[in-house]
N, C-alpha and C positions, 0 to 999 in steps of 0.2 A: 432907327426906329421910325416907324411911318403911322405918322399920326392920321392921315388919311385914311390908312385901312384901319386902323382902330377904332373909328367915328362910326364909320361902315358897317363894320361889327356891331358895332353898340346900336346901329339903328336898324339891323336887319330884327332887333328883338322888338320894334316897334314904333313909332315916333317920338321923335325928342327936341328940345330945344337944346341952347346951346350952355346956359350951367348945369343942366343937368346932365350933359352928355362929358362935360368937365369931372363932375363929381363921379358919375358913374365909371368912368377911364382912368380916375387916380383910385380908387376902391377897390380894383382888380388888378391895377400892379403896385398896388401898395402904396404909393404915391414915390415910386421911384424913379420915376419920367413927370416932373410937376407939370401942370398947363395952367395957365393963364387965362382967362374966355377972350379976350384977343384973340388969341393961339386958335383959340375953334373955329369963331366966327369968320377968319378971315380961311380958314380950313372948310368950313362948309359954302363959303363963297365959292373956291375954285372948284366944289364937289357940285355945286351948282351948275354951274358955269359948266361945268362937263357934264351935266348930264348924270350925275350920277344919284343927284338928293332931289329933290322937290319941298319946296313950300308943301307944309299938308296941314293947314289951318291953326287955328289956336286953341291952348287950351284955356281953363274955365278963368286963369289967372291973366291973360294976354298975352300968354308969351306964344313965339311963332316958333311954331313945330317944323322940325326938318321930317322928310322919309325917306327911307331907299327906294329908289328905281329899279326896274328890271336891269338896264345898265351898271347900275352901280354893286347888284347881287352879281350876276355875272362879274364884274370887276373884283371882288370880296373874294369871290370862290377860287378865282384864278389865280389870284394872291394867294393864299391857301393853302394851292396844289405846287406854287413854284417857288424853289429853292431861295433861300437867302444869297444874294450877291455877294461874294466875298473876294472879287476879282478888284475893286477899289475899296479898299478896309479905308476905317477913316480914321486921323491923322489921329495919333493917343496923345498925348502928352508925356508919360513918362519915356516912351520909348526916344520920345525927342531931346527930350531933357539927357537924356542919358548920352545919348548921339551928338549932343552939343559939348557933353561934359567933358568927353572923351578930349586929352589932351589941351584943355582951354587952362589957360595960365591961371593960380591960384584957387582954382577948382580940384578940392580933395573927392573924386568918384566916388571912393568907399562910403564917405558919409555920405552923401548925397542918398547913395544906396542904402546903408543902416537905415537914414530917416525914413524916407518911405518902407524897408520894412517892418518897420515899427511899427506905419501908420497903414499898412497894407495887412497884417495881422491882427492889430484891433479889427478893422471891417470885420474879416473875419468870424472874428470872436460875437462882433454888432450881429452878421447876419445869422450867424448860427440861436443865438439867443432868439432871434426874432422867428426864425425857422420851427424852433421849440415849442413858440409862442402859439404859431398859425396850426401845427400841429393838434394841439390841447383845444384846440380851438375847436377844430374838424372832428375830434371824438368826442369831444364834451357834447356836439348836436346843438352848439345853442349858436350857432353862427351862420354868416349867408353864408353856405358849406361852397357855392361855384366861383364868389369871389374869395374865401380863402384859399382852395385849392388854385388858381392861379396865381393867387400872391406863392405859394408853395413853392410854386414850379418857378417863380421870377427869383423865389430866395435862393433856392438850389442855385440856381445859372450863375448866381451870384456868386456865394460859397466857391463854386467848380471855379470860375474865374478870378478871385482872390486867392483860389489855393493855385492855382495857373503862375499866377504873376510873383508868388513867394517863390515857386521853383524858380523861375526864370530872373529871378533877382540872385538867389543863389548862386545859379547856372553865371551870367553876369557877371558874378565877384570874383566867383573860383575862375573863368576866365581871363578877364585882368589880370589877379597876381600872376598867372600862368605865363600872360602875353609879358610880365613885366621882370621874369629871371630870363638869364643870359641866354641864348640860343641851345650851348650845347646843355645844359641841364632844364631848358625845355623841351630839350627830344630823349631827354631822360626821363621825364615824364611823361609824355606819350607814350599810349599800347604799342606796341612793336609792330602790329598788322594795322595797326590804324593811323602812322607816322605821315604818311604821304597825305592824307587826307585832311589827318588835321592843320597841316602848313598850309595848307592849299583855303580851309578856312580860316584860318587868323588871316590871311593877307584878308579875302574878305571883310573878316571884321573889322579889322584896322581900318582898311582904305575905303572901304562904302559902306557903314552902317546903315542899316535899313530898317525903318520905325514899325513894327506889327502892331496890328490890332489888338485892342483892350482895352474897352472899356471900364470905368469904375464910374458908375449912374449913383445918384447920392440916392441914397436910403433916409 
């Protein structure tokens, strides 16, 4: 998440200081990504320092106002227009946990597994209710209708990504038992057209598991 461009955004709509630019950034994604004014200040220091914010006076209370620069819209826009990086995913936690599990003495997978789907299906359950919520919200007319429809779209990605990580915990388990009957009644189990293929990823999985991305940002 780049709190950078986020700031950016929030000050292309005008000048701000720095809790309000706190408050106004957790109100539009719901407060799924918390900030701190730490977090900002030293956030609009390096936007400074590039060029990209300016001091633009105070208001009536003394706080000092950030602005965007021409630099810093061009830097916004460019962001914008360019794809999210998904060439360094960042490290998840569960997929580590899981990669660590694997074959570690005294470590039962499957619970490891159960638990968090447990705890991976409440979300779930947390975001869809809240989804419901932001909905009622946007037709009922009586809400900031631009930050609930982004909170909308942060609930969704949520949802997509909790129902993501259910299959893949699934995916996961029925794997293991798979990897853990005897050779020949695991290629009894294998599609007949797809025998070759699948040996070729169990070694994979066995000998290099590799952590993918997914986040779970608290709600």
């Amino acid at each position: 998440m780049s709190i950078r461009h986020g700031l950016l955004a929030l000050l292309e709509r005008g000048p701000r200081y720095g809790s309000q630019l706190r408050t106004e950034f957790e109100s539009r994604t719901g407060s799924t990504w918390p900030l701190n004014v730490g977090q900002v200040y030293t956030t609009l220091a390096r936007l400074e320092r590039d060029g990209l914010v300016a001091p633009g006076g105070e208001d009536a209370a003394g706080h000092t106002l950030y602005a965007i620069t021409d630099s810093g819209r061009a830097e916004l826009h460019q962001w914008y227009e360019r794809p999210v990086d998904r060439t360094n995913p960042p490290r998840d936690e569960l997929s580590i946990k899981l990669a660590m599990a694997v074959g570690a003495p005294g470590v039962d997978i499957r619970a490891v597994i159960q638990a968090q789907r447990h705890a991976t299906i409440k979300a779930m359950q947390d975001y869809t209710r809240l989804k419901a919520q932001a909905l009622a919200a946007i037709e009922s007319g009586k809400s900031r209708e631009r930050d609930d429809v982004a909170w909308l779209l942060v609930l969704e990605q949520l949802i997509f990504q909790t129902e993501a990580e259910a299959r893949w915990l699934d995916h996961s388990e029925a794997r293991l038992v798979r990897l853990s009957l005897p050779a020949d009644r695991r290629a009894e189990s294998d599609p007949p057209q797809a025998a070759d293929t699948v040996a070729v990823t169990d070694t994979v999985a066995v000998t290099a598991p590799q952590p993918r991305a997914s986040r779970t940002p608290r709600s």
